[in-house]
Each structure stands twice: as structure tokens, then as C-alpha cells.
C-alpha positions in Angstrom: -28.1 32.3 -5.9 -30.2 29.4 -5.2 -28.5 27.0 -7.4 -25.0 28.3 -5.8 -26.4 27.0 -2.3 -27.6 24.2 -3.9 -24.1 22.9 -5.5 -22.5 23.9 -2.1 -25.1 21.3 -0.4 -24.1 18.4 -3.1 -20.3 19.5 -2.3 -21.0 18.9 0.9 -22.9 16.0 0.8 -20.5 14.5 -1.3 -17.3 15.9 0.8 -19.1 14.3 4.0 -19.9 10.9 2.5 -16.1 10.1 0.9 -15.1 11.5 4.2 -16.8 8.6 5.9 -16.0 6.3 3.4 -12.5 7.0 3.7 -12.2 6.8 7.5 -12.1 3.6 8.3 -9.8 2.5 5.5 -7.3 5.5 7.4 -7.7 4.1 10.8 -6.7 0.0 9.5 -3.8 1.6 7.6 -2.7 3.7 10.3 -3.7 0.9 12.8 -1.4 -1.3 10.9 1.9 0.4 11.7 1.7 0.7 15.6 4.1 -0.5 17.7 2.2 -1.3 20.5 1.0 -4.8 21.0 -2.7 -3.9 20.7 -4.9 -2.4 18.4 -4.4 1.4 19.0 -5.8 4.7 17.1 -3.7 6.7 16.6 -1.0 4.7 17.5 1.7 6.4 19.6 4.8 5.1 17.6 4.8 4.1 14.1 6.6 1.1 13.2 6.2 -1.8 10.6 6.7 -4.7 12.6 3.4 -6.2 12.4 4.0 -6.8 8.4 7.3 -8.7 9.4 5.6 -10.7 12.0 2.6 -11.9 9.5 5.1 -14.0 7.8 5.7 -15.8 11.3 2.0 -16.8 11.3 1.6 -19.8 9.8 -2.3 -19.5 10.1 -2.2 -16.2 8.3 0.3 -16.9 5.5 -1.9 -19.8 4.9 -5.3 -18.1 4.8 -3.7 -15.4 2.3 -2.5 -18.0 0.1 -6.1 -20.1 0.3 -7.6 -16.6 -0.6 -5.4 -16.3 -3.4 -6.2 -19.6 -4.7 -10.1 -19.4 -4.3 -10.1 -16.2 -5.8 -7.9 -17.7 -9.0 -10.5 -20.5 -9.4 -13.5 -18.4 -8.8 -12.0 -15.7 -11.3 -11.3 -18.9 -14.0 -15.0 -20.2 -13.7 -16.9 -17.3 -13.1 -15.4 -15.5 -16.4 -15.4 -19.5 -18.6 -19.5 -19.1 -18.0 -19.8 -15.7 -17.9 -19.1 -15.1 -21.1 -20.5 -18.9 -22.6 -23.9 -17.7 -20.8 -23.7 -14.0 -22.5 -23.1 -15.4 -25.5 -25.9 -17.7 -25.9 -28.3 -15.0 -24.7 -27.2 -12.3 -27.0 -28.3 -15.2 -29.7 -31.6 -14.9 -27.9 -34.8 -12.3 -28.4 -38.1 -11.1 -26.8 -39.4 -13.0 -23.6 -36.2 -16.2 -23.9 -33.8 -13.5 -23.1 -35.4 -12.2 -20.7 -35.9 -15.2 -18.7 -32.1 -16.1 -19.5 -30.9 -13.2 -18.1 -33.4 -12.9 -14.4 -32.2 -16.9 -14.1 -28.8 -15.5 -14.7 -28.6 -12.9 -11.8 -30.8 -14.9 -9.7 -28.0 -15.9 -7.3 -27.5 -11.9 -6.5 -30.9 -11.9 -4.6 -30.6 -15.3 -2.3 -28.9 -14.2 0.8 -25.2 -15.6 1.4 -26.7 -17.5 4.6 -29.0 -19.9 2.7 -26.5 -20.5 -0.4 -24.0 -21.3 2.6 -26.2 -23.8 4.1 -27.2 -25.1 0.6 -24.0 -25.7 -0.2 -22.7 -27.3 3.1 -25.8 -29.5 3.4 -25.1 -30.5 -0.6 -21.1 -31.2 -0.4 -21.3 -33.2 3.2 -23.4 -36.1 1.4 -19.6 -36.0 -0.3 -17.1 -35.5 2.3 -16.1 -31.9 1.0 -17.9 -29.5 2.8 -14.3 -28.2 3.8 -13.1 -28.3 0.4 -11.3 -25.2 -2.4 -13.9 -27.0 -4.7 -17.0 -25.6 -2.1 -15.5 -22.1 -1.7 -15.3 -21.8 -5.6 -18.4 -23.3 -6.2 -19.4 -20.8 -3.6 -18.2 -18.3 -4.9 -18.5 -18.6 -8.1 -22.4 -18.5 -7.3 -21.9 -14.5 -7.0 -19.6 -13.7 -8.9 -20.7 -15.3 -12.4 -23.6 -13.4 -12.8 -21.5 -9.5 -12.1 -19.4 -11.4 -15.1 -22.1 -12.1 -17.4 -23.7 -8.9 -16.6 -20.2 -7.0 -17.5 -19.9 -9.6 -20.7 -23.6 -8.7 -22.2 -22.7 -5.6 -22.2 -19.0 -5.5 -23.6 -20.7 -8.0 -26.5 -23.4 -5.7 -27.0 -21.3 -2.7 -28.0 -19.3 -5.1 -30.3 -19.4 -5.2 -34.2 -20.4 -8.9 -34.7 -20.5 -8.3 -38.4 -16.9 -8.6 -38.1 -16.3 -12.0 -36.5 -19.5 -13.1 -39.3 -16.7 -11.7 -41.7 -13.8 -13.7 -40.4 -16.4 -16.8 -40.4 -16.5 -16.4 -44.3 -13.3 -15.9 -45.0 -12.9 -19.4 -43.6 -11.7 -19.1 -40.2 -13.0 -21.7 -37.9 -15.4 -20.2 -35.2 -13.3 -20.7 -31.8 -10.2 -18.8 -34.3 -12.4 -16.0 -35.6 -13.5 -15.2 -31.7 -9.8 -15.6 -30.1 -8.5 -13.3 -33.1 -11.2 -11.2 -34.1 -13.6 -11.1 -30.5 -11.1 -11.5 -27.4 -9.2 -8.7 -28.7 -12.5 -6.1 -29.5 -13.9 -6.9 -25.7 -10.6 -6.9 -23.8 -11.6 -4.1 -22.3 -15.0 -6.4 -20.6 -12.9 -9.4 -19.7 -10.7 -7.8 -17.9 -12.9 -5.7 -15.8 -15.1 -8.9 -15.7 -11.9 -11.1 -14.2 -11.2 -8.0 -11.8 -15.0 -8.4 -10.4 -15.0 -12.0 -10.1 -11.1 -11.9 -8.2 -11.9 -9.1 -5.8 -15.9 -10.5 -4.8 -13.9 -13.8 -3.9 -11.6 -12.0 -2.2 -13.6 -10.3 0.4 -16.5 -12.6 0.4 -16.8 -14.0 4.2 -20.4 -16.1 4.4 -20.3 -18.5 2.8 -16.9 -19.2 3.7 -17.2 -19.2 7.1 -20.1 -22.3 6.7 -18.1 -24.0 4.1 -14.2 -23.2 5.1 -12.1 -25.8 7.6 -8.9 -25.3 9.5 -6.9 -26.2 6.2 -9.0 -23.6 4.2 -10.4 -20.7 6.0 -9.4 -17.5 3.9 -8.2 -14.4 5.1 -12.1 -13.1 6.4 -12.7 -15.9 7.8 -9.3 -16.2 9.9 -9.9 -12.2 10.5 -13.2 -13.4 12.5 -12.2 -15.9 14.3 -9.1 -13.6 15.4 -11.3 -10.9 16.4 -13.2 -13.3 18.7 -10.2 -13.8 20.8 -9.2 -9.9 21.2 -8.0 -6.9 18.9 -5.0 -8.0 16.8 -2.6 -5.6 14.9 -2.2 -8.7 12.4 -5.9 -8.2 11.3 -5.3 -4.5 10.2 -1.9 -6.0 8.5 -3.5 -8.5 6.6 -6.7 -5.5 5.7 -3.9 -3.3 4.8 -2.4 -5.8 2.3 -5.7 -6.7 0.8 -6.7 -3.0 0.7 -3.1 -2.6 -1.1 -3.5 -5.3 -3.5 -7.6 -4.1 -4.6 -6.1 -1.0 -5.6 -3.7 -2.5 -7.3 -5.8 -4.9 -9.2 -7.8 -1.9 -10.5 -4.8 0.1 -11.2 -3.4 -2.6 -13.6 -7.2 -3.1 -15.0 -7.3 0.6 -15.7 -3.7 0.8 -17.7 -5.1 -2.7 -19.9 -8.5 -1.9 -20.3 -8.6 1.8 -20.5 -9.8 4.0 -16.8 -12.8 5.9 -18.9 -13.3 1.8 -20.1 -13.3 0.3 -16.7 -15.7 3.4 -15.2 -18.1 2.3 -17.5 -18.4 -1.4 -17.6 -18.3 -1.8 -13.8 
């Protein structure tokens, strides 16, 4: 009897904290498709207008496509030295990994404030403290180390008698990894790449010190809207990237396997 209450409490636990989870993300979806001119819940007609009307915005259009393009370039250099850094540790033992690894996931514990004024202090001795090149770098900072963290392990679960194999057979080493690695830890790069692409996407700090009017991304254009007054084109633009998360790890989970991708992230 008492371990019946008991799994009714963790149903209920659980029941109440997905509920709150899930709130929010109902009200900017429902929020989304009100007609009215202001940001209304619930909405008293539903209508799609606002999506229409984001591609008027020239200020939008262009912080979704900057967010698409930091995210690109974080994803491209976060997973390059994610997986050059786990493989040089995994060649590592005893106190050397160890210390690879903490310097590795060091970024993780500095808030986004100081890495923000860091990194604006750092690029205006260069003139690009409003630059892509500062938002991946930026980025980049916090999302490399979820990528090496995702790559030790995929490596770690990996035969590497088998790529010694191809070695003495004669294949050269960056053919023996491309044709005998890549395809035995597809499963980790892509879950890694998804990380790195979605932490860019949503990340709003360190933007908003190092973004300009030519680069703010879609958070940062979401707060300085919100400063002015409730906009429907805010809970449009959520929407959308709410929309395109999901779909991100949809597509990871048909590539890399949905018991894969559980496990890795």
C-alpha cells in the first residue's frame, strides 16, 4: 500500500513538473496566432497573420538569418575541436587526463557575463567587437566542451582495435578514421552537432555584449523588442525556433538512433 501511494506521489510529481514545463511553451504558441495587435492569452480570434508579417520585418528576417549563420559556424568549430580535443585525451592516462578534461569544461563554470566582457574588451583592441567572428568565438566557448564531452564518450564505447586494423592494412590514418571511425561514432557527431547548433541558437549573453545592429540574433532582437512593449512577432519568431528545435532533434533521432541520442545527450 505504501509503495502504491508512493508511485502516485512521483506520478504526480512528475505530471505537475511537465505540466509546468509545458505551459509556457503553450501560451507563445497559442500567443502566436492571435489576431489582435497585442500580446493576448488566450487570444480571442485565431489567425496566422503575425507569421506573414515577420517576413515584412527586415530587422527580424535579418536576426533569424544571423542566428542561422552563428549557429552554422559555432556548430562547424565547436564539433572540428571537440572531437580533435577527445581524441588526444583518450590517448591520455591517470592525472594528464584528468587535467585535460577539467581545462576542457572549464568554460561551463565562468558565467556568460564575464566571457561577454572578456570577449568585447579582447576584440575592440581589433575593431570587431560587433563581428559573426565574436559571436562564434563566443559561442563556441560553451558549446565545445558539451561537444567533447558527447565525443569522449561516443570514442570511448568505440572498438579502436579496428581503425589499428585498417592502419595495418595500409590505410593512411585520416582514411582509416573517415572510413572506419566517422561511420562507428555517427551516432556522437551528430548528437554533438545538434548541441553545439541549438546552445548557439538560444544563447543571449554574450550576444547581447558582443552583437551590433548588423548582427544581433534572434534573442537579442527579442529583448530589445520587449523593451519597447509586448509584440506578437516575438511569440512568432519563439514559435519558429521552438518548431525548428524539435525538428533538429527529430532528424537527429531518425540518423543517429532515439535510444542513441537519449543516451549520449
Amino acid at each position: 500500500m505504501r509503495n502504491r501511494a508512493l508511485a502516485w506521489l512521483y506520478r504526480g510529481l512528475v505530471a505537475v513538473l511537465v505540466a509546468f514545463l509545458l505551459l509556457p511553451l503553450v501560451i507563445v504558441v497559442v500567443t502566436a496566432f492571435g489576431a489582435s495587435g497585442a500580446v493576448v492569452f488566450p487570444p480571442s480570434r485565431l489567425s496566422p497573420r503575425w507569421f506573414g508579417q515577420l517576413l515584412a520585418e527586415p530587422t527580424w528576417t535579418r536576426s533569424i538569418a544571423n542566428s542561422l549563420l552563428v549557429a552554422t559556424g559555432t556548430t562547424v568549430v565547436s564539433l572540428t575541436v571537440g572531437v580533435e580535443e577527445a581524441l588526444r585525451a583518450r590517448r591520455l592516462d591517470g592525472r594528464r587526463r584528468t587535467a585535460v578534461v577539467g581545462l576542457a569544461v572549464l568554460p561551463l563554470l565562468v558565467p556568460g557575463v564575464v566571457i561577454g566582457i572578456v570577449l568585447l574588451t579582447f576584440f575592440s583592441r581589433f575593431g570587431l567587437q560587433q563581428s559573426y567572428l565574436a559571436l562564434v568565438v563566443a559561442h563556441s566557448l560553451w558549446a565545445t566542451p558539451l561537444t567533447f564531452s558527447v565525443m569522449q564518450a561516443a570514442f570511448a564505447r568505440f572498438d579502436w582495435h579496428v581503425h589499428e586494423a585498417a592502419l595495418d592494412l595500409g590505410a593512411r590514418p585520416l582514411r582509416a578514421f573517415g572510413e572506419v571511425v566517422v561511420p562507428n561514432v555517427r551516432a556522437g557527431l551528430v548528437v554533438a552537432a545538434l548541441i553545439a547548433f541549438v546552445v548557439s541558437l538560444q544563447e543571449f549573453v554574450m550576444a547581447l555584449f558582443l552583437s551590433g545592429p548588423d548582427t544581433r540574433t534572434v534573442p537579442v532582437e527579442a529583448w530589445n523588442s520587449l523593451r519597447q512593449g509586448l509584440d506578437p512577432l516575438v511569440s512568432v519568431v519563439a514559435t519558429l525556433l521552438l518548431a525548428a528545435v524539435v525538428a533538429l532533434v527529430v532528424v537527429g533521432s531518425v540518423v543517429a538512433g532515439l535510444d542513441r541520442l537519449a543516451t549520449d545527450t
